[in-house]
DRENDO-1510 file (C-alpha; in Angstrom, 1 decimal, always signed):
<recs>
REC; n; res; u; v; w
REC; 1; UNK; +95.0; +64.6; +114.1 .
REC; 2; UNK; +97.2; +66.0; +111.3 .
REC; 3; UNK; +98.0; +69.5; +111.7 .
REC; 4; UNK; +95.7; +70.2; +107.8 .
REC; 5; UNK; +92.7; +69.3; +109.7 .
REC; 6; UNK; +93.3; +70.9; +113.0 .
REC; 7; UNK; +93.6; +73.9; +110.9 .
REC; 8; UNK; +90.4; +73.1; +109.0 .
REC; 9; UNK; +88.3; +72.6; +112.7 .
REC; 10; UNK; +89.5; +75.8; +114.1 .
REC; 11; UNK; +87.9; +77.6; +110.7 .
REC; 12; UNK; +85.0; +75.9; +111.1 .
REC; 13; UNK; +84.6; +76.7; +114.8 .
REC; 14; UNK; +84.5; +80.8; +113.4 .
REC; 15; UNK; +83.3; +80.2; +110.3 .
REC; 16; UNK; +80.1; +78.5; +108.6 .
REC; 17; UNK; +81.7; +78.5; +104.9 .
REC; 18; UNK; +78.0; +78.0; +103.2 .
REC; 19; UNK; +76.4; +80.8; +104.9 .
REC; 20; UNK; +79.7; +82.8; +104.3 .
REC; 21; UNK; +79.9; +82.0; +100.6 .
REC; 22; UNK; +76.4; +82.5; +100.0 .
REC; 23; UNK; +76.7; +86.6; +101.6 .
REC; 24; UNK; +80.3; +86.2; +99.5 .
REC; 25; UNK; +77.9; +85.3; +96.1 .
REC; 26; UNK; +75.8; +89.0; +97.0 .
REC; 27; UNK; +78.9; +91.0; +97.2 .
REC; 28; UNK; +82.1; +90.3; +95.8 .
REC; 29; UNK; +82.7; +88.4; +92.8 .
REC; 30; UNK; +83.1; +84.8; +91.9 .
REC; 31; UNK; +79.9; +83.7; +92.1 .
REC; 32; UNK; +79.7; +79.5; +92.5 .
REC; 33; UNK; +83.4; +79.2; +92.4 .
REC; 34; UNK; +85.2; +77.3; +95.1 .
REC; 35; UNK; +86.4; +79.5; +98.7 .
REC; 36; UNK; +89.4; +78.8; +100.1 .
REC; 37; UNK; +90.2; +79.9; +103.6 .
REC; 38; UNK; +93.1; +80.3; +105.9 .
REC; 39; UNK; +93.2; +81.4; +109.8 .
REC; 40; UNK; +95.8; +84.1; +109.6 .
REC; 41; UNK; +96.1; +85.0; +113.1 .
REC; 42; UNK; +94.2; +84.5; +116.0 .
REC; 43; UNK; +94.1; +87.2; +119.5 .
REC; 44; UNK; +92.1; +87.6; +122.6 .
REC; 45; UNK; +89.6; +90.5; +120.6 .
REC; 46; UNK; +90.0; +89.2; +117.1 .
REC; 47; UNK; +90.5; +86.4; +114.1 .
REC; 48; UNK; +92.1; +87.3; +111.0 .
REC; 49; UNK; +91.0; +85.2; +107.7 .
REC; 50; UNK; +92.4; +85.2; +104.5 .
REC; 51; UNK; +90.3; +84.2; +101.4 .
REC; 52; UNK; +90.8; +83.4; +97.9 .
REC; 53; UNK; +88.1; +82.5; +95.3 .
REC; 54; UNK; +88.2; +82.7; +91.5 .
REC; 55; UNK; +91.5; +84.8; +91.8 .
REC; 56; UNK; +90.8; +86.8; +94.0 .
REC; 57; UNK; +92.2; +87.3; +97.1 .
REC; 58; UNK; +90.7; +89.0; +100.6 .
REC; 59; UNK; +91.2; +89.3; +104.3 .
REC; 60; UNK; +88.2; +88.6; +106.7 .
REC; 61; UNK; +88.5; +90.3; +110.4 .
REC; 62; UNK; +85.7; +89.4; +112.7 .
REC; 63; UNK; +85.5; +89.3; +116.6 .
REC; 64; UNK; +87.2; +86.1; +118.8 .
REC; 65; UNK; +84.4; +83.2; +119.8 .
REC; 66; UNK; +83.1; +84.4; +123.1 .
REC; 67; UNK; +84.1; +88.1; +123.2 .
REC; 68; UNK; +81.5; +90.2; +123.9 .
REC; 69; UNK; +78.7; +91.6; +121.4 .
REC; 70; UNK; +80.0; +95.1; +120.5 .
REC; 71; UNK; +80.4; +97.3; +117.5 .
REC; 72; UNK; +84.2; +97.3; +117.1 .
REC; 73; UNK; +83.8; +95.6; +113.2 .
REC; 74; UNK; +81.2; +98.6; +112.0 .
REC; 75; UNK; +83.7; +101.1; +113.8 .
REC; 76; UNK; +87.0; +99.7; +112.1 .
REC; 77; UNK; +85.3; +99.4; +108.8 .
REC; 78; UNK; +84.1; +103.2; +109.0 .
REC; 79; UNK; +87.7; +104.7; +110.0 .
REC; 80; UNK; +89.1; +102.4; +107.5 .
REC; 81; UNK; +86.1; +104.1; +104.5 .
REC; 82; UNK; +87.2; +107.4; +105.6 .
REC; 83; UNK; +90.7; +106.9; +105.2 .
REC; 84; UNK; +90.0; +106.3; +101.4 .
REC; 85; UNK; +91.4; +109.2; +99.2 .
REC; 86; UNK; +93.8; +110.2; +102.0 .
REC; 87; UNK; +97.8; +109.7; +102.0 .
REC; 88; UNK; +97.0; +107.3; +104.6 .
REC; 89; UNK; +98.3; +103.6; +104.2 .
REC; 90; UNK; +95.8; +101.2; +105.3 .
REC; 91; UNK; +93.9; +98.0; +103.9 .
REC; 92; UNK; +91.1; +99.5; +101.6 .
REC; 93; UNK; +87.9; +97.9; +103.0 .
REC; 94; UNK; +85.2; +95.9; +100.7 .
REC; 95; UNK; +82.2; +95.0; +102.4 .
REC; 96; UNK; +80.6; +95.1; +106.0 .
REC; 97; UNK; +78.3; +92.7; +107.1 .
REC; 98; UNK; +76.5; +93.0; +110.8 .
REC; 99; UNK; +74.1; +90.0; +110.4 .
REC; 100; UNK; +74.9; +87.6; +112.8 .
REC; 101; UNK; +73.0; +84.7; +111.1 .
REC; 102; UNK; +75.6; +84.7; +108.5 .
REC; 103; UNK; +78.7; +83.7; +110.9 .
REC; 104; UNK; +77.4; +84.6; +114.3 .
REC; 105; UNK; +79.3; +87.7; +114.8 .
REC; 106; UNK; +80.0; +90.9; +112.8 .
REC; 107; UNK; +82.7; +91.0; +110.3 .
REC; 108; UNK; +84.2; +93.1; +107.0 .
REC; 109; UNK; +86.2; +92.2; +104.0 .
REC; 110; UNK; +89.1; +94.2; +102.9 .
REC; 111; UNK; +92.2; +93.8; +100.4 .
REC; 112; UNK; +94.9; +91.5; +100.7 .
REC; 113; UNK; +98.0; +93.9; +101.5 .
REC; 114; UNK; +101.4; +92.6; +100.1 .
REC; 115; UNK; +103.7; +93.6; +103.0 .
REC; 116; UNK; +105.0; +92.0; +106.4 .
REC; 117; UNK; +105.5; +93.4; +109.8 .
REC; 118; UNK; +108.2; +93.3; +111.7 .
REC; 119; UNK; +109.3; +90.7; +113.9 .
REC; 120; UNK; +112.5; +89.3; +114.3 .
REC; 121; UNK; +114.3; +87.8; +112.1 .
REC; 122; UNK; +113.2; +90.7; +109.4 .
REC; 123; UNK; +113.3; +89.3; +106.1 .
REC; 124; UNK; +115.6; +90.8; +103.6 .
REC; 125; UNK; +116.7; +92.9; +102.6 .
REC; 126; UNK; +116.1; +94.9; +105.8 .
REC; 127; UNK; +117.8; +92.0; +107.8 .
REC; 128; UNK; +121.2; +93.3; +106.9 .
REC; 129; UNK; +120.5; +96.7; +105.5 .
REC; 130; UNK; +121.2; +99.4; +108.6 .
REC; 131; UNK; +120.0; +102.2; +106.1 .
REC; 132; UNK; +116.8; +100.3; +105.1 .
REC; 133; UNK; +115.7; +99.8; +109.0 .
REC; 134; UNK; +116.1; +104.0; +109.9 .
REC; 135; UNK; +114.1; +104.4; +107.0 .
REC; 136; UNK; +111.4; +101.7; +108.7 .
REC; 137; UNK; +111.2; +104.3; +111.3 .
REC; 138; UNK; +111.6; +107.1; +109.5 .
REC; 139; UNK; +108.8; +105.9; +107.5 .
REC; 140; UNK; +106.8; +104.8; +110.4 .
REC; 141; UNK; +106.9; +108.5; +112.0 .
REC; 142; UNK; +105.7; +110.0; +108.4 .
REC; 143; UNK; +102.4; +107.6; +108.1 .
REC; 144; UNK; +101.4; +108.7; +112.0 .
REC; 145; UNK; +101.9; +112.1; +110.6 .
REC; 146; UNK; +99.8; +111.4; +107.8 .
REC; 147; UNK; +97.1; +110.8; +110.3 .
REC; 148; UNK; +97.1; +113.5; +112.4 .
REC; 149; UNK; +96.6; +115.3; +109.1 .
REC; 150; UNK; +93.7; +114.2; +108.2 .
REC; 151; UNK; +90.4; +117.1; +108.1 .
REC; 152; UNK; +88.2; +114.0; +109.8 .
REC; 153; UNK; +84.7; +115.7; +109.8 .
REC; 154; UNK; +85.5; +116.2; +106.1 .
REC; 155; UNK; +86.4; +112.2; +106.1 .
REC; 156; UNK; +82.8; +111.8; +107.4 .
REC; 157; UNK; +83.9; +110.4; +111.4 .
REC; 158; UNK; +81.4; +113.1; +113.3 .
REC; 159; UNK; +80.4; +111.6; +115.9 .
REC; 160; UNK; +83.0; +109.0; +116.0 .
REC; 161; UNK; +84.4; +110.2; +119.2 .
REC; 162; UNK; +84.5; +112.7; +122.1 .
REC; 163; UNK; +87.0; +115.0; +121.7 .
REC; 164; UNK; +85.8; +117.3; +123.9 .
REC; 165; UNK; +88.0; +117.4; +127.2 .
REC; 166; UNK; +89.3; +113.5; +126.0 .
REC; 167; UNK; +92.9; +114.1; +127.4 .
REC; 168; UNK; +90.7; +114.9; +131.6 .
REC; 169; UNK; +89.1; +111.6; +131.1 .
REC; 170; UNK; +92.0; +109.3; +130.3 .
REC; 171; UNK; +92.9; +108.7; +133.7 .
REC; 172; UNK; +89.9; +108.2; +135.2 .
REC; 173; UNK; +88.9; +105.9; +132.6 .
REC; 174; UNK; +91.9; +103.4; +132.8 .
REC; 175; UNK; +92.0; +104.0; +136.6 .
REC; 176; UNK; +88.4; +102.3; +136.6 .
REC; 177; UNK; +89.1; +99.0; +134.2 .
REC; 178; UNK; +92.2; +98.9; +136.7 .
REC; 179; UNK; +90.1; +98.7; +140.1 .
REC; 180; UNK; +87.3; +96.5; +138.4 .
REC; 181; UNK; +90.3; +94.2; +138.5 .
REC; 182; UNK; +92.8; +94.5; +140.9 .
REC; 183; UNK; +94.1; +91.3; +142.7 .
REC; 184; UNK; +96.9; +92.5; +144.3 .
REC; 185; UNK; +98.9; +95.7; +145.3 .
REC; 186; UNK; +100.6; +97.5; +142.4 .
REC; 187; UNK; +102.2; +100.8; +144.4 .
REC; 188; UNK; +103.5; +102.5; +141.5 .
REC; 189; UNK; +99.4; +103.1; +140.3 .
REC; 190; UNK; +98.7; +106.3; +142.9 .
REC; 191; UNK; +101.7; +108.1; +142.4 .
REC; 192; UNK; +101.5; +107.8; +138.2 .
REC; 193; UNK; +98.0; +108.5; +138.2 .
REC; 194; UNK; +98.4; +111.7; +140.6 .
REC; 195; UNK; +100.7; +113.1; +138.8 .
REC; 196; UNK; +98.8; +112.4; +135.2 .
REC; 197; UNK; +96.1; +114.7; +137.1 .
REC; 198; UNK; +98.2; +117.0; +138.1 .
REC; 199; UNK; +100.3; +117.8; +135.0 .
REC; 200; UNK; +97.3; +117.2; +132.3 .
REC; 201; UNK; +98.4; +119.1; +129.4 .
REC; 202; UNK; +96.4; +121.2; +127.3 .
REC; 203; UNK; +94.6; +119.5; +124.1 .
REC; 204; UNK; +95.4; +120.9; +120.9 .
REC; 205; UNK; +93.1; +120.1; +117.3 .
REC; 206; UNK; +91.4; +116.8; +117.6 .
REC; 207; UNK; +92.5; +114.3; +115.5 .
REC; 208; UNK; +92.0; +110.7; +114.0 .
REC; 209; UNK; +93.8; +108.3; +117.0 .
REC; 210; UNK; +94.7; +105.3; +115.9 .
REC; 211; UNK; +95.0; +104.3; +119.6 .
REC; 212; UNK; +97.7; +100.9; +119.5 .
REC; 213; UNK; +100.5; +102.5; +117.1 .
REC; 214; UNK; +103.3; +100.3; +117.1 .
REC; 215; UNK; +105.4; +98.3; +114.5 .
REC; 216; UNK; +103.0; +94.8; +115.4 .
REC; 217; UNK; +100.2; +97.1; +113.9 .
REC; 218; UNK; +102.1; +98.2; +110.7 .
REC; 219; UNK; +102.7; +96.7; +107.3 .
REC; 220; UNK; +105.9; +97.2; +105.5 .
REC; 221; UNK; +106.0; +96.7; +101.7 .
REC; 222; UNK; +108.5; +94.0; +101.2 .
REC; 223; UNK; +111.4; +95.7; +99.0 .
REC; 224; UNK; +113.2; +99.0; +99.0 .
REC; 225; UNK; +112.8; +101.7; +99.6 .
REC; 226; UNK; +111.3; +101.6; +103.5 .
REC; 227; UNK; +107.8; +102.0; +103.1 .
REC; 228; UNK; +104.6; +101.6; +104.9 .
REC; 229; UNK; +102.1; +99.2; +103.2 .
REC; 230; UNK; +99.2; +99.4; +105.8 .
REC; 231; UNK; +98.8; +100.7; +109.0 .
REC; 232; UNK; +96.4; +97.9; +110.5 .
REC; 233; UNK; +94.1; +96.8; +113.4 .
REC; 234; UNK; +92.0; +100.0; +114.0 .
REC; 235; UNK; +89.8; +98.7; +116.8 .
REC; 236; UNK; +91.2; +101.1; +119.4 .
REC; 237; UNK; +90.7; +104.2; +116.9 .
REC; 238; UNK; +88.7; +107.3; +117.9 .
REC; 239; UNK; +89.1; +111.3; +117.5 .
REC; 240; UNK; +91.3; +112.8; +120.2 .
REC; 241; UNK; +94.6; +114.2; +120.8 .
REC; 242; UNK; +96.8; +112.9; +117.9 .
REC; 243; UNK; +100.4; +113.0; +120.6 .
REC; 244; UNK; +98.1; +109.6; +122.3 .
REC; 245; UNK; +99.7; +108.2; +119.5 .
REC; 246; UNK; +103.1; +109.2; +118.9 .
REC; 247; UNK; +103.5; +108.8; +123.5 .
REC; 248; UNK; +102.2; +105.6; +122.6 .
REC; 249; UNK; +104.7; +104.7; +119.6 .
REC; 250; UNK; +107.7; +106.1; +122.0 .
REC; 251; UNK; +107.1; +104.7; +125.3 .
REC; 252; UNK; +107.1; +101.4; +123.9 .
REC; 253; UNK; +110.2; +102.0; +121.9 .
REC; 254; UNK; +113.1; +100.4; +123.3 .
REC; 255; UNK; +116.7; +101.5; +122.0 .
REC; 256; UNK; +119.7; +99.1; +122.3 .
REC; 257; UNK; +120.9; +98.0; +125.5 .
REC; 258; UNK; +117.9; +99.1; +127.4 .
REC; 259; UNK; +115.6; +96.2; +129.0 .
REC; 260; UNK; +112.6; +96.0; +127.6 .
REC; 261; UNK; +110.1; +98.5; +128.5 .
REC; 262; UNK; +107.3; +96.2; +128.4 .
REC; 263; UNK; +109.4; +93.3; +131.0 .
REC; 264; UNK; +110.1; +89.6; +130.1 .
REC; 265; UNK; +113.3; +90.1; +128.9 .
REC; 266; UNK; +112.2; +90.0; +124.7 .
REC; 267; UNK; +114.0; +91.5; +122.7 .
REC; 268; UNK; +112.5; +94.0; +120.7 .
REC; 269; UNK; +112.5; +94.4; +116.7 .
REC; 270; UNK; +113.5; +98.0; +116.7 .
REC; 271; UNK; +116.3; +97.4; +119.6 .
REC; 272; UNK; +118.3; +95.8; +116.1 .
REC; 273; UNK; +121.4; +98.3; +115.0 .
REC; 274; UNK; +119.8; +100.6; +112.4 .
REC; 275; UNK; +117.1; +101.8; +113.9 .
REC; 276; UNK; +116.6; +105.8; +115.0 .
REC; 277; UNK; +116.6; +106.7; +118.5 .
REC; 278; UNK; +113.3; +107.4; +120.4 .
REC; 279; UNK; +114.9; +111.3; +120.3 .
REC; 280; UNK; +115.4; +110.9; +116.2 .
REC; 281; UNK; +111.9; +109.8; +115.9 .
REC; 282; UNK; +110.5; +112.4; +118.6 .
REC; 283; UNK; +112.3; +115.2; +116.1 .
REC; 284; UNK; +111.1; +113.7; +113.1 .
REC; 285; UNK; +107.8; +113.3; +114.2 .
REC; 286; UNK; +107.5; +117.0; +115.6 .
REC; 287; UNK; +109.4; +118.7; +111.7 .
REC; 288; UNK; +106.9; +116.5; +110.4 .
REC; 289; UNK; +103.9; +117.8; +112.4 .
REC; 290; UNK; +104.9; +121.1; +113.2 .
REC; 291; UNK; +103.1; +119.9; +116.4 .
REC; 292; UNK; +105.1; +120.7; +119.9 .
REC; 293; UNK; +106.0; +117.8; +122.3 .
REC; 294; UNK; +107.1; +119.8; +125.1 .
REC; 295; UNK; +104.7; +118.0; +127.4 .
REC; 296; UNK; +106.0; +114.4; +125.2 .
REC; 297; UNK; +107.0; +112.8; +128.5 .
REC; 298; UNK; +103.6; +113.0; +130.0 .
REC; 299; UNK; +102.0; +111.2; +126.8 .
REC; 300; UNK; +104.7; +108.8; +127.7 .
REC; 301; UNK; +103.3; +108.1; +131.2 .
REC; 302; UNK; +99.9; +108.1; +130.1 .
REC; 303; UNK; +100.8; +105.1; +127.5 .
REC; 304; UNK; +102.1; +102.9; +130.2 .
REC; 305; UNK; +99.7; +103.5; +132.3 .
REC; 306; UNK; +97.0; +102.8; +130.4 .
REC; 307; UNK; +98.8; +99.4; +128.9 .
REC; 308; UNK; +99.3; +98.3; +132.7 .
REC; 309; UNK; +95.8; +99.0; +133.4 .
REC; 310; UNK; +94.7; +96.9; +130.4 .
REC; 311; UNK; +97.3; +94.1; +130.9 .
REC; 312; UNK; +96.3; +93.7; +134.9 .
REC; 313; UNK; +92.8; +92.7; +133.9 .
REC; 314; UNK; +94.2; +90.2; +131.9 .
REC; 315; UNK; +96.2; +89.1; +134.5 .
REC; 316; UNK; +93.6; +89.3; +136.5 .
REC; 317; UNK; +91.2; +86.9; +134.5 .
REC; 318; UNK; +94.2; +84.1; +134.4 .
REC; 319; UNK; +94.3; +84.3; +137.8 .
REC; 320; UNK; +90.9; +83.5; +138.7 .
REC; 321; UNK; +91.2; +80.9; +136.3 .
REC; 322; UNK; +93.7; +79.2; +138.2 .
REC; 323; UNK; +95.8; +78.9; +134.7 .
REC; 324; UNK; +100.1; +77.9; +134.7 .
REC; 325; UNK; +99.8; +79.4; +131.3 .
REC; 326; UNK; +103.6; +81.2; +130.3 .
REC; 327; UNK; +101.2; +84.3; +129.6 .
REC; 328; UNK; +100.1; +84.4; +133.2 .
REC; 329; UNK; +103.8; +84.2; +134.5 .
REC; 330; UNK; +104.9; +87.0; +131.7 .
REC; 331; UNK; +101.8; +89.6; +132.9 .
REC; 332; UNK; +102.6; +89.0; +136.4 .
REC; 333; UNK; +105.8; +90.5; +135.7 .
REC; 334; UNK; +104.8; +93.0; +133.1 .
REC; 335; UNK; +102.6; +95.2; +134.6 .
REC; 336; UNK; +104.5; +95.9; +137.7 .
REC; 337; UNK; +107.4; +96.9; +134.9 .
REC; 338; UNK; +105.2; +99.2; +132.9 .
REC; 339; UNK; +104.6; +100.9; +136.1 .
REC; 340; UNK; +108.0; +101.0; +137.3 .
REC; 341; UNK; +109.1; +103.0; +133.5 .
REC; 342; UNK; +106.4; +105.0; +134.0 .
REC; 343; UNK; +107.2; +106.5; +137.4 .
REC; 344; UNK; +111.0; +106.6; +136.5 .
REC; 345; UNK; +109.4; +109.3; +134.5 .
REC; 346; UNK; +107.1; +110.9; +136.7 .
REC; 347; UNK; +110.9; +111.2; +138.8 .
REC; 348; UNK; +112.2; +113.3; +136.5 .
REC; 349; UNK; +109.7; +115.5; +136.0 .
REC; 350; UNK; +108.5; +113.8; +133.4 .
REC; 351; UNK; +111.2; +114.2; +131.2 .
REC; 352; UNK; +110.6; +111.4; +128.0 .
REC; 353; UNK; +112.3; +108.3; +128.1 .
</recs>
């Protein structure tokens, strides 16, 4: 089979194009004229689409075949509607459609974003530029901030979460997807999550959490100067403490030299010369804010934890699959490593990595 027509049987196994291009002919324009469509990228949770017709050019997100029926497509949709207007980058969404005759699963259209994100080898001109990749950071820090700034009941997202008392039940939470699928003894889990309890800082204002903020989730625009395109992927977003995010951003940040924090040995993008320390972004993010991160390190713990908790039921469901998949191999490494950073911190009092 020629790698054309593989492609073209893995679109039609997520896709009916008739049904599509008929809901296409009621919404966005180019009526009768010819769709084109391309599998972007492809995850456990989610397909990504890209579809031109008539000139036009737009990106279709809808769940992975087989992942459970749930409302993640209306949710991302509505954080992405209420980011309109704001100083937010992020794809500006077109049209939601939640009838599952159409391609048997929920899905939205939004606008093609002209950007990358960045994975090794960058392109140029930040793959030689050491000024260009600080200002990726820099820039990176500023959209977060961005975020944390927006008035979200004025944005319309009542009712999108429960801020109320979110930070007392993050342990809890992640602690029970953990035990739902625990195969095997992970040590490091009682003495993280005790001392999460124990040193549960105070919540300031609420804020939008974009919930998996990292470079894989942000779009660059591709010339100079740095600049955010789109911040991406919203389907872990919800109201809550906005320093979720920037623990989140840091804890997975690995500087030069340092193994990864996430295992396997990979070398990170921002572990390239160039790029600002976790302490430069850490100061950047707090002038930026005028938030405090004097409790930073415990947001720290909190994100490995809670990526360790996620990871080991993925490692969990290999595993009772029997599979020799690489992945399985790289997990069964990973989450014990993610635990081991995290209680390196809890060691020092939790001072930030």
């Amino acid at each position: 089979m020629t790698d054309a027509r593989h492609r073209e049987d893995l679109v039609a196994e997520l896709i009916d194009r008739e049904r599509l291009t008929a809901w296409l002919d009621d919404h966005l324009p180019g009526d009768g004229s010819p769709l084109e469509i391309e599998r972007i990228t492809s995850g456990a949770s989610n397909e990504v689409f890209e579809l031109r017709r008539a000139g036009e050019c737009w990106v279709l997100r809808r769940p992975a075949r087989g992942a459970p029926p749930s409302d993640t497509m209306a949710r991302e949709f509505r954080v992405l509607r209420a980011l309109d207007g704001t100083a937010v980058p992020h794809p500006t969404p077109l049209a939601l459609c939640t009838d599952p005759e159409v391609m048997g699963a929920p899905f939205y259209l939004m606008e093609r974003v002209d950007g990358f994100t960045p994975r090794l080898p960058l392109p140029p001109p930040f793959a030689d530029d050491l000024t260009a990749r600080h200002d990726m950071g820099t820039a990176l820090v500023d959209a977060l901030g961005e975020l944390a700034a927006v008035d979200w009941r004025a944005a319309g997202l009542a009712g999108f979460g429960r801020p109320d008392r979110y930070l007392d039940r993050q342990v809890d939470r992640w602690l029970g997807q953990l035990e739902q699928a625990r195969t095997r003894d992970l040590p490091a889990v009682d003495v993280v999550s005790e001392w999460l309890r124990a040193h549960t800082p105070s919540m300031g204002d609420a804020a939008i959490l974009h919930g998996d903020y990292q470079f894989a989730n942000v779009m660059f625009r591709p010339d100079l100067p740095a600049r955010v395109a789109a911040v991406i992927d919203w389907e872990q977003s919800t109201i809550g403490d906005p320093l979720v995010d920037i623990g989140w951003m840091l804890a997975l940040w690995d500087e030069p030299g340092e193994d990864p924090v996430r295992g396997a040995g990979e070398t990170r993008v921002n572990q390239q010369p160039g790029f600002p320390s976790r302490a430069e972004l850490a100061a950047s993010y707090a002038a930026r804010t005028g938030f405090s991160l004097e409790h930073l390190g415990w947001y720290e713990v909190l994100a490995l934890f809670k990526l360790a908790c996620v990871l080991e039921g993925a490692y969990a469901r290999a595993s009772t699959r029997g599979t020799d998949h690489p992945a399985h191999a790289r997990l069964e490494a990973i989450v014990p490593a993610l635990l081991t950073s995290a209680a390196r911190i809890v060691e020092t009092g939790g001072h930030p990595r």
